[in-house]
N, C-alpha and C positions, 0 to 999 in steps of 0.2 A: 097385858103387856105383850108384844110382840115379843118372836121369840128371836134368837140373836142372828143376824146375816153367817150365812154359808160362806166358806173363806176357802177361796180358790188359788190356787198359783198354777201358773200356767208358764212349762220349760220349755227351753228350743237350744240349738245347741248357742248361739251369737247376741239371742233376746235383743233382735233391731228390727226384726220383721214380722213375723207372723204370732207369736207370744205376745210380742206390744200391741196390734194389731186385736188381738184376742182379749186381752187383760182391757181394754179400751170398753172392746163391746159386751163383757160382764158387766164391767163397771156400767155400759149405758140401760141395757134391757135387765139387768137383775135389781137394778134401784138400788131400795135399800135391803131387797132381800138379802143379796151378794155381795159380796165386798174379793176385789181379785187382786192378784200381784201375777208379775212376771221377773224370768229370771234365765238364765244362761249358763249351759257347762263352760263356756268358752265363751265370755262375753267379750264384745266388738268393744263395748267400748263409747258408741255413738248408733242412736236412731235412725234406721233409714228412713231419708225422706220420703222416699215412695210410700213406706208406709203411714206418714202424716198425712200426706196429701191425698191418700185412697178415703181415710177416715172422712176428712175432713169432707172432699167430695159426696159423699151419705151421712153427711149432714151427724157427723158423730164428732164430740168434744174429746181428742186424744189426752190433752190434761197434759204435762208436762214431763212425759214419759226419759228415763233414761239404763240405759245397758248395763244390768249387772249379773252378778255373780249369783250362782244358785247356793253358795255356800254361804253368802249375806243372810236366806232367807232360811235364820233360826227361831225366829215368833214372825206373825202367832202360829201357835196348830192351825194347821191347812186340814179343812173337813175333804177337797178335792185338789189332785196333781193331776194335771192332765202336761201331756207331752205333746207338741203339735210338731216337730220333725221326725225321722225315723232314726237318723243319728243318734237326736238325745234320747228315744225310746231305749237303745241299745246300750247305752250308756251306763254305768254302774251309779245313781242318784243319790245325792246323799241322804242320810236318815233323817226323814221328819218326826219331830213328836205325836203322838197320837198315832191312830191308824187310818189316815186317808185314805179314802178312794180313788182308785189310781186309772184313767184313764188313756188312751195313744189315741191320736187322732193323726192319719199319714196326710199332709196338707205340702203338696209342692214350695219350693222357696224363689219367692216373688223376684227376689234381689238377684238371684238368677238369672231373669229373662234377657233372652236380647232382641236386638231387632231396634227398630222406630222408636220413638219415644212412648206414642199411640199402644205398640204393643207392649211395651214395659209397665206401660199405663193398665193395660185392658190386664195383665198378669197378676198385678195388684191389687183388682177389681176381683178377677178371681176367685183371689183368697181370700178379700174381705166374702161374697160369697158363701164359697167354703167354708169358713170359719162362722159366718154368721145362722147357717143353718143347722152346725151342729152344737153352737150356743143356744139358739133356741130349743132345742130339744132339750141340752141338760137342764132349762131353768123352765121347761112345760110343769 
């Protein structure tokens, strides 16, 4: 019997960019090792499009992602938190059960960018990037 998937959640301080964006690509390269959620000190509320449309461009299935609260996410025990702004690093998080392994990853915020559309574009290319190269490391 396999053994049971690693349970991630993955904070940001708005969970519409770069957490959804993240929780996405656990969920595609960890299978069925992983299983991820995302969440927010301060959720927005709503998905940035930049971040569906970056996924969706690398050929990655976003799933039906939506903006919420990190105080929502009371089960299951998280085996890993990782924090992908600096904001929510600094942030006082609330207490998870168990003792997760706590990660910060400092990833710029795509929703940010200005300029062309092209470089709002190449900004969320970026991250996806960014983000994708430090998920493969966690799940090597």
């Amino acid at each position: 019997m396999p053994p049971p998937p690693v349970r991630v959640l993955v904070l940001c301080t708005g969970n519409s960019c770069r957490s959804i964006m993240a929780e996405a690509l656990i969920t595609h390269f960890g299978q069925d090792r992983y299983q991820a959620w995302s969440a927010g000190s301060h959720p927005t509320g709503a998905v940035h499009p930049g971040s569906l449309a970056a996924l969706k461009r690398h050929g990655i299935n976003p799933g039906q992602p939506h903006s919420k609260s990190w105080h929502d996410m009371t089960s299951p025990t998280f085996d890993v938190v990782i924090t992908v702004c600096d904001q929510a690093a600094g942030e006082t998080c609330p207490v998870f059960s168990g003792q997760p392994r706590k990660i910060h990853w400092s990833i710029p915020d795509p929703a940010k960018a200005t300029g062309t559309e092209a470089d709002i574009q190449a900004a969320f290319d970026h991250t996806y990037v960014l983000l994708k190269k430090h998920i493969e490391e966690l799940l090597a």
